[in-house]
C-alpha positions, 0 to 999 in steps of 0.5 A: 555307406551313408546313402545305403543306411539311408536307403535300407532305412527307407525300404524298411519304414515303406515296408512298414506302412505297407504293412500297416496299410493291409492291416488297415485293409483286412480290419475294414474287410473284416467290419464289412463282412461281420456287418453283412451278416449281422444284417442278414442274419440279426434281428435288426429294423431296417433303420438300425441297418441303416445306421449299421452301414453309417457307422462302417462308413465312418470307419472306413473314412477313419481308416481311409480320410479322403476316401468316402467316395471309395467307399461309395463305389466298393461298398455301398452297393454291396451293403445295398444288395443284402438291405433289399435283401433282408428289406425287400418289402420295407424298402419298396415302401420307402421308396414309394 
């Protein structure tokens, strides 16, 4: 009897931290997408943009430690695309 205790209260604390880890997943979709558009759609400079990005992926790492490199892969070229985007002409500048 005391296995099976032990058992369900194992499946219902992994139930918990899942749930917790798509709470943590939907809130960092949800930055992302607000953030997209507030780029695309504000009145923003391209630097305060920039520091926009900077500030989701300091979240994100908040939400997810270790995963910067996540981040890099899934996000940062999404973000990249609407900055050259909006930027177009700013950011050739800058690169020049």
């Amino acid at each position: 009897m005391n296995k099976l205790c032990y058992k369900e209260g194992m499946m219902k604390m992994e139930d918990s931290q899942i749930k917790e880890e798509n709470r943590k997943i939907r809130y960092l979709r949800f930055l992302v997408d607000f953030s997209i558009l507030s780029i695309q759609q504000e009145d923003l400079s391209l630097e305060e943009a920039l520091d926009l990005v900077e500030d989701v992926k300091r979240a994100a790492c908040s939400l997810f430690p270790g995963k910067e490199e996540v981040f890099e892969l899934i996000y940062r070229p999404r973000f990249n695309r609407v900055l050259e985007e909006r930027y177009e002409s700013q950011v050739e500048r800058e690169g020049a």
